[in-house]
BARO-526205 format. One record per residue (C-alpha): residue in one letter; x, y, z; residue number from 1. Coordinates in nm, 4 decimals, always signed. Last residue first. Layout:
BEGIN
['A', [X, Y, Z], NUM],
...
This chain:
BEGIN
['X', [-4.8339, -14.9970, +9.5011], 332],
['X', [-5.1907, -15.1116, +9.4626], 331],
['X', [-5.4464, -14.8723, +9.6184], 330],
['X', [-5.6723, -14.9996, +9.8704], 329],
['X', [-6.0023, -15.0232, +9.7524], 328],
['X', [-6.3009, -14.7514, +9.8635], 327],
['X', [-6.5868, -14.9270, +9.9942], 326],
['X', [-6.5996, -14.6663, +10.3585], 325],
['X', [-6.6679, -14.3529, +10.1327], 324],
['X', [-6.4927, -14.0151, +10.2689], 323],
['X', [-6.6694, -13.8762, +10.5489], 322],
['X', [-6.9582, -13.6697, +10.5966], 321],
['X', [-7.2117, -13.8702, +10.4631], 320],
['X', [-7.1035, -14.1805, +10.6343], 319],
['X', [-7.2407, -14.0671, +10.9835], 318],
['X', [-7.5690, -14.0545, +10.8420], 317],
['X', [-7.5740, -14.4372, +10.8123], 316],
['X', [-7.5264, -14.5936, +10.4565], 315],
['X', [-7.1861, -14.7497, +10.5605], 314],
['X', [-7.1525, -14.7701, +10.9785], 313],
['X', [-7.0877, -15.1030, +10.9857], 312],
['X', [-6.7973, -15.1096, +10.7527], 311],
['X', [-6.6114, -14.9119, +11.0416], 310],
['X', [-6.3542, -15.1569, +11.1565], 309],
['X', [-6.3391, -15.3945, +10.8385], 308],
['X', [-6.3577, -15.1555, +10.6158], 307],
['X', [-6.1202, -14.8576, +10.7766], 306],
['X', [-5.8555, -15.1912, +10.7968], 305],
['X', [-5.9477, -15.2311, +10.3974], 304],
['X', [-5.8522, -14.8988, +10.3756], 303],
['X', [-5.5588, -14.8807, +10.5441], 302],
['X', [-5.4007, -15.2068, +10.3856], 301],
['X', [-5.0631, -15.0914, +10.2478], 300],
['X', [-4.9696, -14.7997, +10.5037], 299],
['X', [-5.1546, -15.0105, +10.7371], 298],
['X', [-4.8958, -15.3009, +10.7437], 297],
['X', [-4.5469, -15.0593, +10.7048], 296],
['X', [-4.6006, -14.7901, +10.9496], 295],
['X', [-4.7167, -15.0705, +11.2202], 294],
['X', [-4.4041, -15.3152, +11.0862], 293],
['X', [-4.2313, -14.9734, +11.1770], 292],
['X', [-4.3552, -14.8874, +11.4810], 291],
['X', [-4.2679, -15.2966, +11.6493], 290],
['X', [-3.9185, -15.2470, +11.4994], 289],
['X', [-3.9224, -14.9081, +11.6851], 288],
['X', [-4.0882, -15.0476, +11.9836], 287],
['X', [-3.8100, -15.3684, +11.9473], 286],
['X', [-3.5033, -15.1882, +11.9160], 285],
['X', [-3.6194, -14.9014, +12.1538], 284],
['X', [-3.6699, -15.1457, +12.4726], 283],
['X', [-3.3141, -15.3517, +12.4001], 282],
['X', [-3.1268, -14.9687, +12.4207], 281],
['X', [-3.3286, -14.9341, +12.7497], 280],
['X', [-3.2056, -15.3007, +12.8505], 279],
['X', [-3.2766, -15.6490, +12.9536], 278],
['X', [-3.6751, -15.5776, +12.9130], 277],
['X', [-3.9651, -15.6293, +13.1238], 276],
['X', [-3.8836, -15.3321, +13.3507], 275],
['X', [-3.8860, -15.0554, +13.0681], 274],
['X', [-4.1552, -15.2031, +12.8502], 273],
['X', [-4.4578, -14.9421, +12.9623], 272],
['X', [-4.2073, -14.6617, +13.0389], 271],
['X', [-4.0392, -14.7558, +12.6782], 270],
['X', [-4.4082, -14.8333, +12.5134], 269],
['X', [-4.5353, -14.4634, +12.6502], 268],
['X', [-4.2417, -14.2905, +12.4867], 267],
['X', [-4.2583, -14.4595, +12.1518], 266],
['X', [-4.6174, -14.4001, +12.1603], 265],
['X', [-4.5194, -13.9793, +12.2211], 264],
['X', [-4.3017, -13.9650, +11.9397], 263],
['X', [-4.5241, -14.1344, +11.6970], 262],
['X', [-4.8082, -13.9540, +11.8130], 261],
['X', [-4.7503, -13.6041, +11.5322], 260],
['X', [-4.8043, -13.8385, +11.2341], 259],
['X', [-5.0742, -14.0040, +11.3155], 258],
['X', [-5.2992, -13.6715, +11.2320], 257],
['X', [-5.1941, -13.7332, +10.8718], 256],
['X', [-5.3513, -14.0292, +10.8401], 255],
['X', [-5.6850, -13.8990, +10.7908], 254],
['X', [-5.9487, -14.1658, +10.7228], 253],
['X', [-6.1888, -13.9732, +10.9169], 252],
['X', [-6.2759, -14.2915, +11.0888], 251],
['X', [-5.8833, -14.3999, +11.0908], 250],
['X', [-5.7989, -14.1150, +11.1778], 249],
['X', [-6.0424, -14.1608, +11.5029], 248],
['X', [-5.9523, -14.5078, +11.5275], 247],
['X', [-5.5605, -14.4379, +11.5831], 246],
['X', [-5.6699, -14.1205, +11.8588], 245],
['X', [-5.8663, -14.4331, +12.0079], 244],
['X', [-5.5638, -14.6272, +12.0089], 243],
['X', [-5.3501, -14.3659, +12.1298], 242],
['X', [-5.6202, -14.2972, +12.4286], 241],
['X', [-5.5845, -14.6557, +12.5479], 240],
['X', [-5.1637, -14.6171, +12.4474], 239],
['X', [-5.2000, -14.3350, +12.7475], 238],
['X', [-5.3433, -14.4868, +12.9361], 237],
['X', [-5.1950, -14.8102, +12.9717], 236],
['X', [-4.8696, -14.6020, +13.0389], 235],
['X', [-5.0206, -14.4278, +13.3506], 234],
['X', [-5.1216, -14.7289, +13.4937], 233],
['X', [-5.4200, -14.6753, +13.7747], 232],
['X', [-5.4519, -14.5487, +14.0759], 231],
['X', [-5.1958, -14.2995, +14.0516], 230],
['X', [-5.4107, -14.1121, +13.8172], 229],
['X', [-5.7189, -14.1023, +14.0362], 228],
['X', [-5.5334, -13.9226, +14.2773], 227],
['X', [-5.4290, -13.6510, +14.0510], 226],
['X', [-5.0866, -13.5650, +14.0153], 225],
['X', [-5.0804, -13.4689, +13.6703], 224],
['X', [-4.7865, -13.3815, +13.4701], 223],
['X', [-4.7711, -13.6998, +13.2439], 222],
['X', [-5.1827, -13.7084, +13.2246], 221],
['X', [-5.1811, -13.3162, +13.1111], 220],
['X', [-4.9256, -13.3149, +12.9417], 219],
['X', [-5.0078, -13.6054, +12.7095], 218],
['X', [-5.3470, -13.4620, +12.6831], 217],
['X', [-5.2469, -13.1762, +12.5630], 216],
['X', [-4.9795, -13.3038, +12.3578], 215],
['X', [-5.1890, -13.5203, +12.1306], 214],
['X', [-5.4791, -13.2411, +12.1001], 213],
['X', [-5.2229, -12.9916, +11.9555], 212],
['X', [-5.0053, -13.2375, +11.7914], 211],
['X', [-5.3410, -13.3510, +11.5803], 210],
['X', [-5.5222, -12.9865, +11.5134], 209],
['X', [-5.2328, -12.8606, +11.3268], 208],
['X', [-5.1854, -13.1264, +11.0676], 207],
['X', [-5.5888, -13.1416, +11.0818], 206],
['X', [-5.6109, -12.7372, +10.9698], 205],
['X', [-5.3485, -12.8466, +10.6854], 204],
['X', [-5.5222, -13.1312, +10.5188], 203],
['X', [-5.8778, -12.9797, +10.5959], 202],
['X', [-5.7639, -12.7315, +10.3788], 201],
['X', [-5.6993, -12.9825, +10.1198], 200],
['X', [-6.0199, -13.1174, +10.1642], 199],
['X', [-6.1527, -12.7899, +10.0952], 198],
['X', [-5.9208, -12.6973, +9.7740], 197],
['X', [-6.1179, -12.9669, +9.5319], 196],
['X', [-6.1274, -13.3238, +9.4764], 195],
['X', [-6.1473, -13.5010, +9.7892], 194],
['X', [-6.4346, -13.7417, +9.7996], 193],
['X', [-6.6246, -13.5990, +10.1224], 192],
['X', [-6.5556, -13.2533, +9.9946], 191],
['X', [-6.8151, -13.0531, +10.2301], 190],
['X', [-6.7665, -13.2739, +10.5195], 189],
['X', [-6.3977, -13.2435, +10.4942], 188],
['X', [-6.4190, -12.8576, +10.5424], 187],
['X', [-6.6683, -12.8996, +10.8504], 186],
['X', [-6.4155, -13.1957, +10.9763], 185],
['X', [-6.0762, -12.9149, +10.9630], 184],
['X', [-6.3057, -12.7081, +11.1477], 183],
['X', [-6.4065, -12.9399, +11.4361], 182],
['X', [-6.0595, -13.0444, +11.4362], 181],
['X', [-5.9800, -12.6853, +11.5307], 180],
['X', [-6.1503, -12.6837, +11.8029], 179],
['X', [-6.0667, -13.0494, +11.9113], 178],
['X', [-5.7031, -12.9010, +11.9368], 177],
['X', [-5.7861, -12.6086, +12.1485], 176],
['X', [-5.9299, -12.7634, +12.3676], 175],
['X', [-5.6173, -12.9816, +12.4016], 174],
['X', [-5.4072, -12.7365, +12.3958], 173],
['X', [-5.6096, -12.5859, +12.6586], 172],
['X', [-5.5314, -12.9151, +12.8371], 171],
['X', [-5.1778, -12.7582, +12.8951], 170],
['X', [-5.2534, -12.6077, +13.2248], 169],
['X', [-4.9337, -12.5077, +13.4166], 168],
['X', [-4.7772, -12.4376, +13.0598], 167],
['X', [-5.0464, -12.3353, +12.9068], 166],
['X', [-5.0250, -11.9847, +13.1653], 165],
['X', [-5.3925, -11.8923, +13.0765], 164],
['X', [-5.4437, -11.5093, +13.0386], 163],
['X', [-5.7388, -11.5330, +12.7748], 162],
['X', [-5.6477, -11.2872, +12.5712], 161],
['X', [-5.2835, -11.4490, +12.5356], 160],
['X', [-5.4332, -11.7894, +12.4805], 159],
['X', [-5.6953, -11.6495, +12.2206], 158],
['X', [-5.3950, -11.4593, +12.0513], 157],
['X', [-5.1973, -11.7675, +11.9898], 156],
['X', [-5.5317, -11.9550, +11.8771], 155],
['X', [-5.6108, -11.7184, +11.5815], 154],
['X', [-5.2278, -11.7173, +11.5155], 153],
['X', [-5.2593, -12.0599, +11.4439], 152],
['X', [-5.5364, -12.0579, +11.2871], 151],
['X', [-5.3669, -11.8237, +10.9833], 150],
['X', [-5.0402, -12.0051, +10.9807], 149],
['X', [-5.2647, -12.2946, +10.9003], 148],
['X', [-5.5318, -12.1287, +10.6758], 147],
['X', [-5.2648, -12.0047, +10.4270], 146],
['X', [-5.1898, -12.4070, +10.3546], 145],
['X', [-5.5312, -12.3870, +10.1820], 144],
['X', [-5.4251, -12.1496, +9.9141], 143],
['X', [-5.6991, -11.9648, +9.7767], 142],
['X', [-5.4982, -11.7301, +9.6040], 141],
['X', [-5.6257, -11.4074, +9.7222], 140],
['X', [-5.8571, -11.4769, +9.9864], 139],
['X', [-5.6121, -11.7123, +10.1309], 138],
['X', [-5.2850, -11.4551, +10.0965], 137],
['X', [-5.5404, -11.1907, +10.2936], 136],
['X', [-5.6050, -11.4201, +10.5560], 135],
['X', [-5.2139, -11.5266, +10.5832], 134],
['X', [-5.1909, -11.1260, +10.6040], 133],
['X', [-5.4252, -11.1119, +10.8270], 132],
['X', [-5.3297, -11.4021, +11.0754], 131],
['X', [-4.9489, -11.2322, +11.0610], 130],
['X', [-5.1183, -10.9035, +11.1566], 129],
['X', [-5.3253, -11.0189, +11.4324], 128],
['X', [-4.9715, -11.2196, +11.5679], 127],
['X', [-4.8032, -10.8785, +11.5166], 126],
['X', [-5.0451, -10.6754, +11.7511], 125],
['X', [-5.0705, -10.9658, +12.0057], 124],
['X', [-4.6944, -10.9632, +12.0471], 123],
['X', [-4.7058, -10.5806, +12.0678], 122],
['X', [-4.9286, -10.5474, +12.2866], 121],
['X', [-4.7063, -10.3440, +12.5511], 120],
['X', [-4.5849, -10.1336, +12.3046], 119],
['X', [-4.2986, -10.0787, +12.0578], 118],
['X', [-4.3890, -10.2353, +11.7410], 117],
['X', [-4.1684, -10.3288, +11.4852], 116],
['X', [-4.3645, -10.3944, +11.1974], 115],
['X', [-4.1696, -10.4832, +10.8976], 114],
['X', [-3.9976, -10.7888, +11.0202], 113],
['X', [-4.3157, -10.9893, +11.0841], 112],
['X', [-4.3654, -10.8407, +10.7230], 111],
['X', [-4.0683, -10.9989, +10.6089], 110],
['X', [-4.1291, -11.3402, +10.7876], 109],
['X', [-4.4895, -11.3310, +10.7050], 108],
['X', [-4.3689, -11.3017, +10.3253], 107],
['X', [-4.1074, -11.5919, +10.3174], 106],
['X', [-4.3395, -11.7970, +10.4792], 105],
['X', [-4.6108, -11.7291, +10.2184], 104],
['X', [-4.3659, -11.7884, +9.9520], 103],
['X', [-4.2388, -12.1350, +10.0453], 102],
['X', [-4.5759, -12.2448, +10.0564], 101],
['X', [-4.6320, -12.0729, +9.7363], 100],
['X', [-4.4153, -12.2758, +9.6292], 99],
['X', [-4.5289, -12.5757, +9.7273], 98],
['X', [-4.8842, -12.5106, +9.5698], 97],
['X', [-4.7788, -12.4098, +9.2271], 96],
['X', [-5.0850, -12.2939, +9.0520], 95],
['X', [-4.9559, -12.1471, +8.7024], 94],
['X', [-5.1131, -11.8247, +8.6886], 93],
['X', [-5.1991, -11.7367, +9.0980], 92],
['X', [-4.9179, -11.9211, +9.2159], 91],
['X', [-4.6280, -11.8826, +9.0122], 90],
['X', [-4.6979, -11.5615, +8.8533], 89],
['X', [-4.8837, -11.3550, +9.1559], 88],
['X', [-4.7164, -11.5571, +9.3954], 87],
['X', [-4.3968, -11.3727, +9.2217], 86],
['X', [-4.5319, -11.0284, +9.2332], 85],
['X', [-4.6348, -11.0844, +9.5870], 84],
['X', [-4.2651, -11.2070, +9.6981], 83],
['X', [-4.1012, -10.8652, +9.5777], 82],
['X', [-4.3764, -10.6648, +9.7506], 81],
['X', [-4.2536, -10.8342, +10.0638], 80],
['X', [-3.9565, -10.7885, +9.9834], 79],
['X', [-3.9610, -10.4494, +9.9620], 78],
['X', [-4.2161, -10.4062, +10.3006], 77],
['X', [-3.8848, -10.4673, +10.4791], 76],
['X', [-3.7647, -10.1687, +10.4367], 75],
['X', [-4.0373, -10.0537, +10.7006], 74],
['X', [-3.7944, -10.1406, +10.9811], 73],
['X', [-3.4713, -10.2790, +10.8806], 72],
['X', [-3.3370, -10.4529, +10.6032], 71],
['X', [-3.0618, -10.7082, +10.7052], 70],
['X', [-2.9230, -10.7164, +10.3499], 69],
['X', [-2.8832, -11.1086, +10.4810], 68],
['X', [-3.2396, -11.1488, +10.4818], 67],
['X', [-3.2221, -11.1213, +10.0921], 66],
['X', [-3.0319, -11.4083, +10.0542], 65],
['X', [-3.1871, -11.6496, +10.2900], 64],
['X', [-3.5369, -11.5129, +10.0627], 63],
['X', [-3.3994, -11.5675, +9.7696], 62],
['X', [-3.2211, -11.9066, +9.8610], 61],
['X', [-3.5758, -12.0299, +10.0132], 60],
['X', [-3.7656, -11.8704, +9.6834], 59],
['X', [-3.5090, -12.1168, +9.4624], 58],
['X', [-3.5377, -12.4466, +9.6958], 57],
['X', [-3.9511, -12.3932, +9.6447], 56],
['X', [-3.8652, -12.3408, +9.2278], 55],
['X', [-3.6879, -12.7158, +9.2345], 54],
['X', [-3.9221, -12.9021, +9.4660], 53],
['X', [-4.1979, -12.7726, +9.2558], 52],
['X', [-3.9509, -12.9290, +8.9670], 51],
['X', [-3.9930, -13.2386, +9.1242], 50],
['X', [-4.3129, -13.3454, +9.0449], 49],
['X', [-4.7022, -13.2501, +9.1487], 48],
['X', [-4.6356, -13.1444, +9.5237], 47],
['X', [-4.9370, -12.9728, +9.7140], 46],
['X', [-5.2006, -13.1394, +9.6241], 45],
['X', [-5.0913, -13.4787, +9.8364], 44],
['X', [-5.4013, -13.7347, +9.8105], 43],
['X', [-5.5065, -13.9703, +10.1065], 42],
['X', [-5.5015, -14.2661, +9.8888], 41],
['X', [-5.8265, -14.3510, +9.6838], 40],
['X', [-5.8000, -14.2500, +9.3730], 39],
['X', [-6.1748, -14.3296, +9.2379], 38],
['X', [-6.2363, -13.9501, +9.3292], 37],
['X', [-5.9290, -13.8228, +9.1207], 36],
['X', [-6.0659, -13.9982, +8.8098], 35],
['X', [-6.3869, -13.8332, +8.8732], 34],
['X', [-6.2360, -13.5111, +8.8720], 33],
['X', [-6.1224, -13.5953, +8.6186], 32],
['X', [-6.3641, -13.6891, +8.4010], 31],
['X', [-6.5858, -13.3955, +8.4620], 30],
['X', [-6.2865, -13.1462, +8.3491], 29],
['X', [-6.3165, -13.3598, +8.0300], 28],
['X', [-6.6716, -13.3381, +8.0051], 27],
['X', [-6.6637, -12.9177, +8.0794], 26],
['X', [-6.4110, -12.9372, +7.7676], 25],
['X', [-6.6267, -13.1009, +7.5509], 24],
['X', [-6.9189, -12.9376, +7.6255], 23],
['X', [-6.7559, -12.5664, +7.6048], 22],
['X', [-6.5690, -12.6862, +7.2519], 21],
['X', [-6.8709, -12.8194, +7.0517], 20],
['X', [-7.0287, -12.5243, +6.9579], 19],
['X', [-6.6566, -12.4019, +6.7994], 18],
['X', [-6.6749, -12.7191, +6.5887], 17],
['X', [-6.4156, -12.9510, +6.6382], 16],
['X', [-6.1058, -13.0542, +6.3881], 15],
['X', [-6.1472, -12.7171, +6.2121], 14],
['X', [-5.7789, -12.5702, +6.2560], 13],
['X', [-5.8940, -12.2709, +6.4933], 12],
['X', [-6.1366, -12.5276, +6.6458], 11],
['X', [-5.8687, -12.7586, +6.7651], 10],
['X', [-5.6682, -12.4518, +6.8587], 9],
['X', [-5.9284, -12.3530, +7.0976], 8],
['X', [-5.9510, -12.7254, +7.2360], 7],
['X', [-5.5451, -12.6791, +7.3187], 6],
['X', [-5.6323, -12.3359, +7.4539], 5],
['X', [-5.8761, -12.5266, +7.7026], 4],
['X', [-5.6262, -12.7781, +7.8277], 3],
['X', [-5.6336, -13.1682, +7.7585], 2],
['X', [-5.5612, -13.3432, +8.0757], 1],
C-alpha cells in the first residue's frame, strides 16, 4: 500500500500533479479495502508479522520488571503514565494492535494496583474503574480489544448488583452470554464485509460471549436435577445444543466462538462413548482423532459448508447483516 507521504514526494519531484494526489490516494485506500473484502477468511487485525510478537514480549518484560519494584499505593499511577506514553507511540502513531494488547493489560493491572480501596464496595469500586479506564483506552485509541476487558467488568458488576450466587444458578452466564452476543452481532451488522475496527470488535465481544453462553448451559444441564432431565440422555443433549451452537457460528460465520466448546464436546463424547468402548484412554484416542479430522475438514471448506447449509437464505433480509453467503474458500 502506497502511503500518503510517498504520493507527497511524488509531487515534490513532479511525477504527479499536486491536484492529482487526494484522488489518487483516496483510490488506492478504495482498493484495499476492497482487496480485504474479497479475503474471505475470518481475518486476524491484530497480528501483522512477527515483530508485533517481538515489541508485545518487550512491554510483558517491562511490565514483569517493573512489578517487581513492588510500588505501592498511588505509586503505581508511574507506570501507568509510563505505559500511556508508549500506546501513545506504538499504538496511536504506528497502530500496533498486539501491543497495545499487551499495554492495556499492563495498565489495568497498575491502576488495579493504584486504588486500594478500603470499603465494603470496594470490588465493585475497582471493577467500575477497570471498565473506565478500558473505556477511556477505547475512546482514545479505538482499540477493539479495549471493549472486552471493558464488558466484562460491565457484567461483573451486574452480577454483584444483582445479588445472584452464579454458582447455584449459572444460567445467568448464559443470559449473560446471549447479551453480549447481541452486541458483538450489532457491530458485525454494521461491517458485514469486515474491513474496519467494528468487526474487529465484534471479534473480541464474541470471544467473550461464546464460553459465557457455552458454560451456562453446560452448568446448568450437568448440575440440574430436574425431572425432565433424567428422562432423557444428558449427553445427547448436550452435543444437540453443540450442534446448534456449531450452526450458529457457522451462520455468523464466526469461528471463533468454537473455540471455547472444544473442552466441553470432548466431555460429552467420553460420557456419551464411555460404556461402548474398551477403555477411557481408548474413548479420548478416538474423540480427539474424531476433533481433529473436525478441526482439520471445516478449517479448509468452511465456507462452502456455510453455502451449502445456509445458501437458502442468500438475498433474504437475514443476509444483510451477515457476511456474504458466495464467498470462496480460501486456498491454502
Amino acid at each position: 500500500m502506497i502511503s500518503k507521504s510517498t504520493l507527497q514526494k511524488a509531487v515534490n519531484e513532479h511525477v504527479i500533479e499536486v491536484e492529482q494526489l487526494e484522488p489518487l490516494y483516496q483510490f488506492l485506500q478504495n482498493e484495499k479495502s476492497g482487496a480485504e473484502s474479497d479475503n474471505s477468511d475470518e481475518p486476524l487485525k491484530f497480528i501483522r508479522s512477527f515483530g508485533d510478537v517481538f515489541i508485545m514480549l518487550g512491554i510483558v518484560l517491562l511490565a514483569i520488571s517493573i512489578n517487581k519494584i513492588n510500588f505501592s499505593g498511588y505509586q503505581a499511577v508511574i507506570p501507568v503514565i509510563g505505559f500511556i506514553a508508549i500506546a501513545e507511540w506504538l499504538v496511536r502513531v504506528r497502530r500496533l494492535a498486539l501491543p497495545g494488547i499487551a499495554i492495556l493489560i499492563s495498565v489495568l493491572f497498575f491502576v488495579n494496583k493504584a486504588t486500594p480501596l478500603e470499603y465494603d464496595m470496594s470490588t465493585m469500586s475497582g471493577l467500575a474503574i477497570l471498565g473506565f479506564t478500558s473505556l477511556l483506552f477505547y475512546l482514545r485509541y479505538k482499540m477493539p480489544f479495549s471493549l472486552l476487558p471493558l464488558t466484562a467488568s460491565l457484567l461483573a458488576m451486574a452480577v454483584m448488583q444483582i445479588g445472584l450466587d452464579v454458582l447455584e444458578t449459572p444460567i445467568i452466564f448464559a443470559v449473560l452470554g446471549l447479551i453480549v452476543f447481541a452486541v458483538a452481532m450489532w457491530f458485525d451488522a454494521q461491517d458485514t464485509k469486515r474491513v474496519s475496527h467494528m468487526s474487529d470488535s465484534a471479534f473480541w465481544l464474541h470471544l467473550l460471549a461464546a464460553p459465557l453462553i457455552v458454560h451456562g448451559v453446560m452448568a446448568s444441564m450437568l448440575l440440574n436435577e430436574s425431572s425432565w432431565l433424567q428422562l432423557v440422555n444428558k449427553e445427547s443433549v448436550i452435543l444437540i445444543f453443540f450442534a446448534a451452537f456449531f450452526l450458529l457460528a457457522l451462520l455468523v460465520d464466526r469461528r471463533a466462538m468454537l473455540v471455547s466448546t472444544q473442552l466441553y464436546v470432548i466431555y460429552a463424547l467420553t460420557q456419551l462413548f464411555r460404556d461402548q468402548v474398551g477403555s477411557a484412554q481408548d474413548v479420548m484416542i478416538y474423540i480427539l482423532m474424531a476433533i481433529g479430522l473436525f478441526v482439520i475438514y471445516f478449517g479448509a471448506y468452511w465456507y462452502k459448508t456455510r453455502r451449502l447449509v445456509f445458501g437458502f437464505i442468500s438475498g433474504s433480509k437475514i443476509s444483510k447483516y451477515i457476511p456474504d453467503l458466495n464467498v470462496q474458500d480460501v486456498k491454502q
